[in-house]
Each structure stands twice: as structure tokens, then as C-alpha cells.
GUGUFI-130600 format. One record per residue (C-alpha): residue in one letter; chain; x, y, z. Coordinates in Angstrom, 1 decimal, m for minus. Each point is the difference from the previous one (the first is absolute). Example, Ala and Ser with C-alpha at 12.3 -4.5 7.8 and 13.67 -1.06 7.14 Angstrom:
REM GUGUFI-130600
<"A" "A" <12.3 m4.5 7.8>>
<"S" "A" <1.4 3.4 m0.7>>
This chain:
REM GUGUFI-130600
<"X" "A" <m2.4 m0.1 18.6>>
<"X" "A" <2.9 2.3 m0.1>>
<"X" "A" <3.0 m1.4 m1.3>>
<"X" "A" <3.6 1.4 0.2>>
<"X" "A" <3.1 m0.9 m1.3>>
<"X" "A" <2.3 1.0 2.6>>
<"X" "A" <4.0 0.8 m0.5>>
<"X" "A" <1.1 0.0 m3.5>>
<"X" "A" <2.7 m2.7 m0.5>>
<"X" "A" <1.7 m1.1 m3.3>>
<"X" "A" <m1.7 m3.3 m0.7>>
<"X" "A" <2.4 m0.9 m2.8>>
<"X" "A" <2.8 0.9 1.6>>
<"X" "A" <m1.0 m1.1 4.0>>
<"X" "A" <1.4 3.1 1.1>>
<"X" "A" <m1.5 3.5 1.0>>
<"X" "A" <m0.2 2.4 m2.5>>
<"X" "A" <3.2 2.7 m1.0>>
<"X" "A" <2.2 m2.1 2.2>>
<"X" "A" <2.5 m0.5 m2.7>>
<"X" "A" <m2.0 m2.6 m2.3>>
<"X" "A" <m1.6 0.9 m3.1>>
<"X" "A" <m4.2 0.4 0.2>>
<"X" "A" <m1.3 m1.7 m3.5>>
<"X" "A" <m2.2 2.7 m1.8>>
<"X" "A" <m1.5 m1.5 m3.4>>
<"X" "A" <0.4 3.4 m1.7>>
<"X" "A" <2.7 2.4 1.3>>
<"X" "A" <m1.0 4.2 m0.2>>
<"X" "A" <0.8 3.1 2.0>>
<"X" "A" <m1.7 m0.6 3.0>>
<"X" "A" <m2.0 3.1 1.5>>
<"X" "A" <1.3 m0.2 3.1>>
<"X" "A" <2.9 m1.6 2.3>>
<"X" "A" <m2.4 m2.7 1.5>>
<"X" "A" <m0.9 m1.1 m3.3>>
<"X" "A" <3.6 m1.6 m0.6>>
<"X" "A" <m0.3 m2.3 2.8>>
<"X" "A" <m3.2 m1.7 m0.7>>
<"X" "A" <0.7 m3.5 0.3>>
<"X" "A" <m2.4 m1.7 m2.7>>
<"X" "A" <m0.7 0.3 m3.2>>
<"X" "A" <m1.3 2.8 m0.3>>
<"X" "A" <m2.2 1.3 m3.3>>
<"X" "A" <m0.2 2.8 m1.8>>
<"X" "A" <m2.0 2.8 1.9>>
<"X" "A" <m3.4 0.2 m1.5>>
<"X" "A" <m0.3 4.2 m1.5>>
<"X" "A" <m3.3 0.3 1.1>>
<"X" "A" <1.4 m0.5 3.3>>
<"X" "A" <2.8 2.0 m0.3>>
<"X" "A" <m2.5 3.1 m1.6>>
<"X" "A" <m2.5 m0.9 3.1>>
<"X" "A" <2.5 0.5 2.4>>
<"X" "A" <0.6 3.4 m1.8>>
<"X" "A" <m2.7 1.4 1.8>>
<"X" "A" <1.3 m0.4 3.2>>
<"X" "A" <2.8 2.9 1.4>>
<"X" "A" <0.6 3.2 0.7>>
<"X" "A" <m1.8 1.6 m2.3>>
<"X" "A" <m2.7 m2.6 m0.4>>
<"X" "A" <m1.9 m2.1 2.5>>
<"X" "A" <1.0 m0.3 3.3>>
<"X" "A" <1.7 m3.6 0.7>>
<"X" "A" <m2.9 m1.9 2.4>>
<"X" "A" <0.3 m1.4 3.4>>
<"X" "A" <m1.6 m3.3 m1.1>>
<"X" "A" <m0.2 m1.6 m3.2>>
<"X" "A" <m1.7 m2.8 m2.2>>
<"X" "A" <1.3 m1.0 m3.0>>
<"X" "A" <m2.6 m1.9 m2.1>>
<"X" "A" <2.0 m1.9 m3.2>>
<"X" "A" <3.0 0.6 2.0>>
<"X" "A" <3.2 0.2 m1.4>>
<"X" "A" <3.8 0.9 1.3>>
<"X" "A" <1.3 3.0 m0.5>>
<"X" "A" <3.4 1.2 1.7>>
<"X" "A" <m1.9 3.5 0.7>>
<"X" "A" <m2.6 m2.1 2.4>>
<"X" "A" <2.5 m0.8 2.4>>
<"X" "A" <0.6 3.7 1.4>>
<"X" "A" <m4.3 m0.3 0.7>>
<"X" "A" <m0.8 m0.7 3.2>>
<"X" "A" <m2.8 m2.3 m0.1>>
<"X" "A" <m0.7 m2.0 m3.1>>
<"X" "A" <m2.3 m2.9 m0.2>>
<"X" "A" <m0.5 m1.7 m3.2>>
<"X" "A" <m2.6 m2.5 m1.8>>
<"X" "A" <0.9 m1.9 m3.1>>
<"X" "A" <m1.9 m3.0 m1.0>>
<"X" "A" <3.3 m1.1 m2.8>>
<"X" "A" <1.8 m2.3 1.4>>
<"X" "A" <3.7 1.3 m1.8>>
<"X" "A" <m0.4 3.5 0.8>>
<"X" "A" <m1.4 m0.9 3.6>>
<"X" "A" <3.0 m1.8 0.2>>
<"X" "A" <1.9 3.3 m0.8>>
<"X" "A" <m1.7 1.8 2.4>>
<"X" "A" <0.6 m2.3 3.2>>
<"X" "A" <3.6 m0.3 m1.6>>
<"X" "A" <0.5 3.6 0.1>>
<"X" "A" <m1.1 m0.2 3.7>>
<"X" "A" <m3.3 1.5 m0.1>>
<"X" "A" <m3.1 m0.6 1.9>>
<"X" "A" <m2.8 m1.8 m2.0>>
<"X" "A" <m3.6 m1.0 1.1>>
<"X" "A" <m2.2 m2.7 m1.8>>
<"X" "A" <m3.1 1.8 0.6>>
<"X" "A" <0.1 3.7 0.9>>
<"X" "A" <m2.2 1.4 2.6>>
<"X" "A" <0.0 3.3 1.9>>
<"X" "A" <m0.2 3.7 m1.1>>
<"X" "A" <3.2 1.8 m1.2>>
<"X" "A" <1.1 3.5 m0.5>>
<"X" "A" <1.4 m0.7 m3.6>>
<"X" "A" <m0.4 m3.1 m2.3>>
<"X" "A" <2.2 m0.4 m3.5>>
<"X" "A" <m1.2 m2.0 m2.5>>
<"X" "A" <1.6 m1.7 m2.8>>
<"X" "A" <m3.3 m1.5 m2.2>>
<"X" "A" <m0.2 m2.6 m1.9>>
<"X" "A" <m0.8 m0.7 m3.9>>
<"X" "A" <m3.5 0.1 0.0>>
<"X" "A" <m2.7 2.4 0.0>>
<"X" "A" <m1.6 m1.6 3.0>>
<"X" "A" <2.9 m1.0 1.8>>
<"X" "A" <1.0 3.1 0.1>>
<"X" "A" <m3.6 1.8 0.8>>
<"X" "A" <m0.5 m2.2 2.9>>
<"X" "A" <3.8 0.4 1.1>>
<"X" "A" <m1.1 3.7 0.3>>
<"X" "A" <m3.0 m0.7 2.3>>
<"X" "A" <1.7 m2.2 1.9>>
<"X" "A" <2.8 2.6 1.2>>
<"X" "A" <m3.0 2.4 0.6>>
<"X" "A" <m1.0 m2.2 2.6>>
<"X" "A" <3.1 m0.4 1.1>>
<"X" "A" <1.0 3.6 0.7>>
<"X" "A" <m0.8 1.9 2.9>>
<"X" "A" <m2.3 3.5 0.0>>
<"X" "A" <2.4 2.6 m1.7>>
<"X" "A" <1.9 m2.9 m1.4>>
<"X" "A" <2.3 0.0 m3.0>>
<"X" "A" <m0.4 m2.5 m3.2>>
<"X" "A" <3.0 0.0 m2.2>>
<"X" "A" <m0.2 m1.7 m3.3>>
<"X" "A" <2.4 m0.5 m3.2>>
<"X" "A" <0.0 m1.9 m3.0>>
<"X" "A" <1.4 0.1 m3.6>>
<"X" "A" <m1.5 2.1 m2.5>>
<"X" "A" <m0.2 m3.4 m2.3>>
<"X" "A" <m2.3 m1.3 2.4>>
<"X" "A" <m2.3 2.6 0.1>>
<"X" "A" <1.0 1.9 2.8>>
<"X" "A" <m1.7 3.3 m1.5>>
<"X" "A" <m3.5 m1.8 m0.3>>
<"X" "A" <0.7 m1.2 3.2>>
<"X" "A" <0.7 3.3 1.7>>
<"X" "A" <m3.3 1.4 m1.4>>
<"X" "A" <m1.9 m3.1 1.7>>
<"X" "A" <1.8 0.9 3.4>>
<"X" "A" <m1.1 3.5 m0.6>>
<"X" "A" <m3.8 m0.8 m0.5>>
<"X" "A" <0.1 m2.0 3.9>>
<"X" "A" <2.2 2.9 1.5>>
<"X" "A" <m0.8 3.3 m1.9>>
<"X" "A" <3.7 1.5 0.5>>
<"X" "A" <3.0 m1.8 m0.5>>
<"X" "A" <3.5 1.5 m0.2>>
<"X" "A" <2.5 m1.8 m2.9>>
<"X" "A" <4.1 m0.4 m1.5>>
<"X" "A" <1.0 m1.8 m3.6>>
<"X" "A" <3.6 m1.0 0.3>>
<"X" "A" <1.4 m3.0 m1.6>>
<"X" "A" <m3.0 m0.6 m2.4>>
<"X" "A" <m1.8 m0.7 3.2>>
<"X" "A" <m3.0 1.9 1.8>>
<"X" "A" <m0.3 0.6 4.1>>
<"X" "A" <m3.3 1.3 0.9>>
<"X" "A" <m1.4 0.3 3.8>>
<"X" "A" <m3.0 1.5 1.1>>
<"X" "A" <m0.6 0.4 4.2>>
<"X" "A" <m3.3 m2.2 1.8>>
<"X" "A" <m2.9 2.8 1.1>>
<"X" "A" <m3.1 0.3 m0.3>>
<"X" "A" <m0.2 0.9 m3.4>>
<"X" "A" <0.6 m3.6 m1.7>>
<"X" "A" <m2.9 m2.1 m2.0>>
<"X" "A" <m0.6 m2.9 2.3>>
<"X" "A" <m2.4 m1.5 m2.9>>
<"X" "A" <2.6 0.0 m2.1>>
<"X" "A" <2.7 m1.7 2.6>>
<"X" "A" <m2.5 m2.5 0.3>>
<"X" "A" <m0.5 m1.5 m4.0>>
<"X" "A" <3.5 0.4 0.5>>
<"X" "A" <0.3 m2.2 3.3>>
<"X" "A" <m2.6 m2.0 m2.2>>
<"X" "A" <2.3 m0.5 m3.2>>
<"X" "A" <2.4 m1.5 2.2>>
<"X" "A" <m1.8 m2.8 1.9>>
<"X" "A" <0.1 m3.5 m0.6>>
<"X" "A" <m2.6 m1.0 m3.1>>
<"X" "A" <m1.1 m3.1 m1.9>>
<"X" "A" <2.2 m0.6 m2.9>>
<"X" "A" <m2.5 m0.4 m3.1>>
<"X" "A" <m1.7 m3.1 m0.9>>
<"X" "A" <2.2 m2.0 2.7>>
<"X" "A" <m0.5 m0.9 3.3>>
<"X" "A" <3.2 2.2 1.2>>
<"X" "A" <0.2 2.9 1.7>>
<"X" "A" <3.4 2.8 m0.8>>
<"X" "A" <0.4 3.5 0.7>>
<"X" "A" <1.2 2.9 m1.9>>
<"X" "A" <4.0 0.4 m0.2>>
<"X" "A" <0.4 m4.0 m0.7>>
<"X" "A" <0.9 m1.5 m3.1>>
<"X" "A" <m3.0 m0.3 m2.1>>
<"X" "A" <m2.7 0.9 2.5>>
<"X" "A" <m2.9 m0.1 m1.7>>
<"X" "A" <0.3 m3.2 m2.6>>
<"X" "A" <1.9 m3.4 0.3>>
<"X" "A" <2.7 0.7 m2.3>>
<"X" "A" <0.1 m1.5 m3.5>>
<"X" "A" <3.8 m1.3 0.0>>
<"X" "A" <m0.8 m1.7 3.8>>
<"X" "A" <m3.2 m1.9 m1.3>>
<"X" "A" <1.6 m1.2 m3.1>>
<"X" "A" <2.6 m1.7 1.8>>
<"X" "A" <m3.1 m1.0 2.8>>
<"X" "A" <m1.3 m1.9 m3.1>>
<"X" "A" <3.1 m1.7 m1.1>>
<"X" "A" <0.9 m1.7 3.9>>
<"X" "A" <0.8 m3.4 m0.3>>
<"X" "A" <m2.2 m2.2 1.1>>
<"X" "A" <2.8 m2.3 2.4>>
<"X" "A" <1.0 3.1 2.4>>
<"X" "A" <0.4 m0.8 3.3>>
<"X" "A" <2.4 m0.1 3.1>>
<"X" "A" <1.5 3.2 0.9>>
<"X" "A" <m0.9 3.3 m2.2>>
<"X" "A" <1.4 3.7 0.1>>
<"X" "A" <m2.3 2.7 m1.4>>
<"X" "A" <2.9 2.6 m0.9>>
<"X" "A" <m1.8 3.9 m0.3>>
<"X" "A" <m3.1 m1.6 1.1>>
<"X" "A" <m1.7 3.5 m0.3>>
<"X" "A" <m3.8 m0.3 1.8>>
<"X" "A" <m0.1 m3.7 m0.9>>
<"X" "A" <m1.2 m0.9 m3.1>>
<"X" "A" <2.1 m3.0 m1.0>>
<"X" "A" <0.7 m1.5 3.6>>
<"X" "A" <m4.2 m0.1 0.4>>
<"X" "A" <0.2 m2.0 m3.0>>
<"X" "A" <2.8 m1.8 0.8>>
<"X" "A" <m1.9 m1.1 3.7>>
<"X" "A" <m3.4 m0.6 m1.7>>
<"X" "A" <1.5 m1.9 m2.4>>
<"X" "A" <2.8 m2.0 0.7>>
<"X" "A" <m0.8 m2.0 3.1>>
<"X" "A" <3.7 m2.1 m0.1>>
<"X" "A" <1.5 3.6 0.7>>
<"X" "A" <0.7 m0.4 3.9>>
<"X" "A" <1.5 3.6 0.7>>
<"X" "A" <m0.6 3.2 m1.9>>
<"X" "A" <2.8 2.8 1.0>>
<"X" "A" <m1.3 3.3 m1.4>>
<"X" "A" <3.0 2.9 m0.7>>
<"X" "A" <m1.5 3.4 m0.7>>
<"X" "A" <2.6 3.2 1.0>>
<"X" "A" <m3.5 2.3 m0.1>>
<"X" "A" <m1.6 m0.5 3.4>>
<"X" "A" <m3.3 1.2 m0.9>>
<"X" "A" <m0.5 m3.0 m2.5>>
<"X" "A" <1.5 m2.1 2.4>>
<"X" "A" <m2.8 0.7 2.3>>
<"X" "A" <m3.0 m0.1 m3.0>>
<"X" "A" <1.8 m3.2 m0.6>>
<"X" "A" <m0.8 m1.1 3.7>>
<"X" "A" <m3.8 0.5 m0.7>>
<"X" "A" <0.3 m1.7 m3.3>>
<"X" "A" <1.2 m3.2 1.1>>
<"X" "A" <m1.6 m0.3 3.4>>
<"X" "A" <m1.5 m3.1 m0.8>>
<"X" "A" <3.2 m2.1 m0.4>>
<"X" "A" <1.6 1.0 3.2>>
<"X" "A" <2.0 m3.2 0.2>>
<"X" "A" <1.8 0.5 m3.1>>
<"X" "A" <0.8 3.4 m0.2>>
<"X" "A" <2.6 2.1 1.4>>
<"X" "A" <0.6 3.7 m0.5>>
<"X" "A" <3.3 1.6 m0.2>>
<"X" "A" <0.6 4.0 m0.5>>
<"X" "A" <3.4 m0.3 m1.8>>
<"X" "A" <1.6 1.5 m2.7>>
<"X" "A" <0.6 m3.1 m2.5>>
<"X" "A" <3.4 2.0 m1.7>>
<"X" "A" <1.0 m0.9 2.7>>
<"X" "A" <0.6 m3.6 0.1>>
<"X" "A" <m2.9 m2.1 2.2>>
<"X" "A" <1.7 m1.8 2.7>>
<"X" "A" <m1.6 m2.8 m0.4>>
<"X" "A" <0.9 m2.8 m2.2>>
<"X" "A" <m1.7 m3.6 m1.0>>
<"X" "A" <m2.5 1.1 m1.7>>
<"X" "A" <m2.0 m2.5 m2.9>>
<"X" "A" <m1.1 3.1 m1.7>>
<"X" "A" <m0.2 3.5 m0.2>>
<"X" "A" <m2.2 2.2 m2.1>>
<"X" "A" <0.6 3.7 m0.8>>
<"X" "A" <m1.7 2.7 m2.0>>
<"X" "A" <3.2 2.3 0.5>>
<"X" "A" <m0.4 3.4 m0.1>>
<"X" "A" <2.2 2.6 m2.6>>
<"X" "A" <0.0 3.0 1.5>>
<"X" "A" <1.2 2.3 2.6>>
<"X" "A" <m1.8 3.2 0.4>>
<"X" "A" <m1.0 1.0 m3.8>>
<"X" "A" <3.0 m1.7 m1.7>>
<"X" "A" <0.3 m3.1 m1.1>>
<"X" "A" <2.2 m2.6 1.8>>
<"X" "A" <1.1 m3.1 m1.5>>
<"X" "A" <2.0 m0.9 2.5>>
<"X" "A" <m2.7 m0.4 2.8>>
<"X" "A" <m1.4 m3.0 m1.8>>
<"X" "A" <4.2 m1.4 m0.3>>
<"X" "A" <0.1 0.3 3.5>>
<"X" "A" <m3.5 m2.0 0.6>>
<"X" "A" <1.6 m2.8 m2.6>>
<"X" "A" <3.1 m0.2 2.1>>
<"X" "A" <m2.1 m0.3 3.0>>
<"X" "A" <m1.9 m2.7 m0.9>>
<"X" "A" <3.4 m1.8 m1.3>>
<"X" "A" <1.0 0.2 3.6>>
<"X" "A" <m3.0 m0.9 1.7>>
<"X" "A" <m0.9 m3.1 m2.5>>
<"X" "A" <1.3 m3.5 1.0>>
<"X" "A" <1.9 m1.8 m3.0>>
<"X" "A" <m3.1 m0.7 m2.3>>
<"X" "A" <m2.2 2.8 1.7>>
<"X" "A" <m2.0 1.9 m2.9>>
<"X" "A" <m0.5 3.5 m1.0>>
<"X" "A" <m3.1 1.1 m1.0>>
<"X" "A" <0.2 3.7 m1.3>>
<"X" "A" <m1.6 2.2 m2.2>>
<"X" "A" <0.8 3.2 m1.8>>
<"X" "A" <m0.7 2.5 m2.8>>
<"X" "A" <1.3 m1.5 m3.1>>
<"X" "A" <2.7 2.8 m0.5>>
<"X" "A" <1.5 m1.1 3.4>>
<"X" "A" <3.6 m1.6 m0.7>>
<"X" "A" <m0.3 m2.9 3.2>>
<"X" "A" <1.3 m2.6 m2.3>>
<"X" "A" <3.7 0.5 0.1>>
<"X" "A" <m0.3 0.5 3.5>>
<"X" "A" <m1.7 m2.8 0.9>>
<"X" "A" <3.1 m2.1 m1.6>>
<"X" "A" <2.3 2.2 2.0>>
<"X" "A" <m2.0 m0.9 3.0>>
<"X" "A" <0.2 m3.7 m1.0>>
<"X" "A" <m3.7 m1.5 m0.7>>
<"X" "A" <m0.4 m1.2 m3.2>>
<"X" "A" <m3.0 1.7 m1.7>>
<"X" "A" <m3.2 m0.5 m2.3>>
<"X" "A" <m2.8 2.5 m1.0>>
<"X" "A" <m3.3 m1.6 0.1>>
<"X" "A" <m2.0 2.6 m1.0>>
<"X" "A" <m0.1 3.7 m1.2>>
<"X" "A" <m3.0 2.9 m1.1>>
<"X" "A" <0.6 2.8 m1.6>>
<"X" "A" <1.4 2.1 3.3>>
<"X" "A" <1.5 m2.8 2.0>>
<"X" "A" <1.8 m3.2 0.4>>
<"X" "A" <0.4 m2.9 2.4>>
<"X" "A" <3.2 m1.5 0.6>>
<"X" "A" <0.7 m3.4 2.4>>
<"X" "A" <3.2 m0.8 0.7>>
<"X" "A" <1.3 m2.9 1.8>>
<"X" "A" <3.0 0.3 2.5>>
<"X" "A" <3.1 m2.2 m0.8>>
């Protein structure tokens, strides 16, 4: 399905952008071009492997395509002179940026195109089977575009595009790397297709699960999620939120387990774990519901009994203490007075003061040398 925003309006404001009220940017700099001042949401810093990718692109580089798919799209004020972009991003925030910035965005991409951009993830491969999948995505003579920083391997990774493609052209700007090699006949399809491989849904070790590469903790159920798995309570029932559900570890527990729980809402902003998260509770289609949402964000939903949340801490390569904040906060407005909060976190995590801030009052049942569990009632 192709999705598109439609006319940028000021949503804090309720009025059309640059009409005499005051967009809201979260961090102010010298915009790179006119357009830029007007965008109407908050807008985030541009990513500088985007910026370096789109580098390659103007009069003395490549020529600016016809047709376009973005895959790990991202705004950029540059895009909006390009006359036909389509983007895919399976995270919900920076989807949300895209659709904001009034882009066209597809859910699954199908088709052949003249050029496709990719932005790749963190992981090796994510990131391989990202390639493949714009390979098949470009048309005969077709142009792949690729960029990421040099601190996540973009070097190794422009020597892995180079054994598929044979010749690939490539900038450095901004402690960033842009490589792009052209589809012909010259490519190794055998590699493309361990690639294509890599990237397919697999059977997370030992479990009964299936996850795919690119999700958190793909290949093991992680240690800090079954820890507070072990530690439930044994009265949880009525109406549960599963807050970064991930591919469904705790909520299959949660459904197996806990047969007082009537509803199980599961918030994951990566749609691709959202979807393994599907085939991983198929069995309990009565209790649980699936929601691709971006949990910073507040839910929308309130009355819950309990909600339980292995929050994530970081964005990109950096660690981001506030993402789990926002997740407590979250919970504190989604919980009916009484409603508990079941979270767990690495012990170095400060959640505590927050917590109080958030007003629950809290205890720690249990801690291991890495993590700790904190409940916390709502006052």
C-alpha cells in the first residue's frame, strides 16, 4: 500500500506552514535550503550519511533519476527538488518523518526502478540482504546508491558490495562513505542470494520463535527479557500492554501463561518485529492485538492493569537514556490508578528517580550481575 501524507500543515499550531506562526523544530541550524525553514514538525537532525549520499548526485556526479526508491528512507530538504521519490521504512518515528515531510511511502515495495538509495541498517545481515533486496528492485542499467558511517563499517561494507557488483564508484564526506555500483550482467547472483538468504525470516535458537535479521536480538531470546519472564507475578490478568514488544518474547509468555489476562496490546515502532510477532503469537488470536507505534510517543490508550517493558537505550550507536524515560512516562499514562509496571533494565540504568517523577511508587525484586527488575505501582 502506498501511503502519502498530503499538504504539510502546522499541527501544533493548526495553521499552514510560513503563514506567520512559528513551525516548532526540536534543534534549530542553518537550514540547506529555503524549504527547509518551513517544515512544519519537528524535524531531526539530518542523518550525514544522508547528506554525503546525496553528494553523489549533481552536476558533476550522478545524474538526478526520473524515479526513485528510498529504502531506510529518511527526509532531506534536498529530496524535495527530485521528481519522483518513493520511500520504505519499517521505524515507525522516522516513517512518521517521512509521511510528515510529505513524501510518498510504500509498506512493501514492488516494481523495478531506475535508481534505489539505501540507508542500511546496524547489522551485518540486515544490511547484506538490504543490498539484495534493492538489486531486485532496480531495473536493467539500474542505479544502487548506498551510504553509511565509517563507525559502522561502511568500508567493509563497500568491499562486500564490490564482490556482488565488480565496479562500484565512491565519496567520504562527513565521516561517512557513498558507494554505488550500476545492475548488468556482470553481478554475482550466488552471492545476492546468501545475501537474500541472511535476511529471511529464521528460527530463533532453542525457542519455538521465528525473527529476522535487523530486529532486536534476532537470533537468541534476550537475557534481560527472560529474567523479568521469570519474575511475572503469578495474579496478572485483565488488560496488559506489552511496550517494545520486539518479535514477542514476553507477550507469548504473557498469553501462555496468564490465562486472567483478557487483552494483550503489543507496541513495537519496528514493523518487521511487529510482523515476526504476528507469527509468534498466532495461537492466542483472541487476546492479542498488534500496534506499529512509536511508544515515545505516548500510547493512546489508557486503563490498562499492567504493562511490561524491556525498554530499549539506544538510538542508532549511542546510548539513549531517555528512550526508556519516555516508555516509563508512557506507561504512567496508560496505567489506571493502581495499574503496575513491570520493567527491566541493565543495572547501570538510572529509571528509579524517574519512576517517582512519573508517580508509581517502586520496588526491585530482583537483580544479576547485568540487569535489574524494577515494579512500580501507580498512585
Amino acid at each position: 500500500m502506498e501511503r502519502n501524507a498530503g499538504p504539510l500543515t502546522n499541527s501544533f499550531l493548526g495553521k499552514p506552514p510560513c503563514d506567520g506562526g512559528k513551525p516548532y523544530v526540536r534543534e534549530p541550524r542553518a537550514f540547506l535550503a529555503s524549504s527547509r525553514a518551513c517544515y512544519p514538525f519537528i524535524l531531526p537532525p539530518v542523518n550525514p550519511a544522508l547528506d554525503t549520499l546525496l553528494l553523489a548526485f549533481g552536476p558533476e556526479g550522478l545524474a538526478v533519476p526520473e524515479r526513485t526508491l528510498f529504502l531506510g528512507a529518511e527526509p532531506h530538504p534536498a529530496l524535495k527538488d527530485w521528481p519522483g521519490v518513493l520511500g520504505w521504512q519499517p521505524f515507525k518515528p522516522k516513517a512518521v518523518a517521512w509521511d510528515t515531510a510529505g513524501f510518498r511511502r510504500v509498506d512493501q515495495p514492488e516494481g523495478a526502478f531506475p535508481c534505489v538509495l539505501v540507508l542500511p541498517g546496524k547489522s551485518r545481515d540486515e544490511t547484506l540482504a538490504l543490498f539484495a533486496r534493492a538489486y531486485d528492485l532496480l531495473e536493467p542499467g539500474g542505479l544502487l546508491v548506498a551510504s553509511m558511517p565509517n563507525t559502522a563499517g561502511a568500508a567493509r561494507f563497500e568491499k562486500e558490495l564490490a564482490k556482488a557488483a565488480g565496479s562500484i564508484g565512491s565519496l567520504q564526506k562527513h565521516k561517512c562513505r557513498a558507494f554505488h555500483a550500476v545492475k548488468n550482467d556482470g553481478w554475482n547472483l550466488a552471492l545476492l542470494a546468501e545475501w537474500r538468504s541472511a535476511g529471511e525470516r529464521k528460527p530463533v535458537a532453542g525457542t519455538e520463535f521465528i525473527a529476522e535479521a535487523g530486529v532486536f536480538s534476532p537470533d537468541h531470546v534476550d537475557p534481560a527479557s527472560a529474567l523479568l519472564a521469570k519474575h511475572l507475578p503469578g495474579d496478572l490478568r485483565g488488560k496488559v500492554a506489552d511496550l517494545g514488544a520486539g518479535w514477542g518474547f514476553l507477550s507469548q509468555e504473557i498469553a501462555r501463561r496468564f490465562p486472567a489476562v483478557t487483552r494483550l496490546d503489543l507496541f513495537e515502532a519496528d514493523a518487521r518485529a511487529l510482523a515476526c510477532a504476528e507469527h509468534n503469537l498466532a495461537a492466542f488470536p483472541e487476546v492479542a492485538r498488534f500496534h506499529w507505534h512509536d511508544v515515545a510517543a505516548g500510547l493512546g490508550e489508557v486503563g490498562y492493569d499492567a504493562v511490561v517493558t524491556n525498554p530499549p537505550f539506544h538510538s542508532g550507536q549511542k546510548t539513549d537514556v531517555g528512550l526508556g524515560k519516555a516508555f516509563i512516562h508512557a506507561a504512567a499514562g496508560a496505567l489506571k490508578r493502581g495499574g503496575r509496571l513491570f520493567l527491566v533494565a541493565n543495572r547501570q540504568l538510572p529509571y528509579e528517580a524517574e519512576l517517582e517523577a512519573a508517580g508509581f511508587s517502586w520496588r526491585k525484586p530482583a537483580e544479576d550481575s547485568t540487569f535489574k527488575l524494577l515494579f512500580a505501582t501507580k498512585r
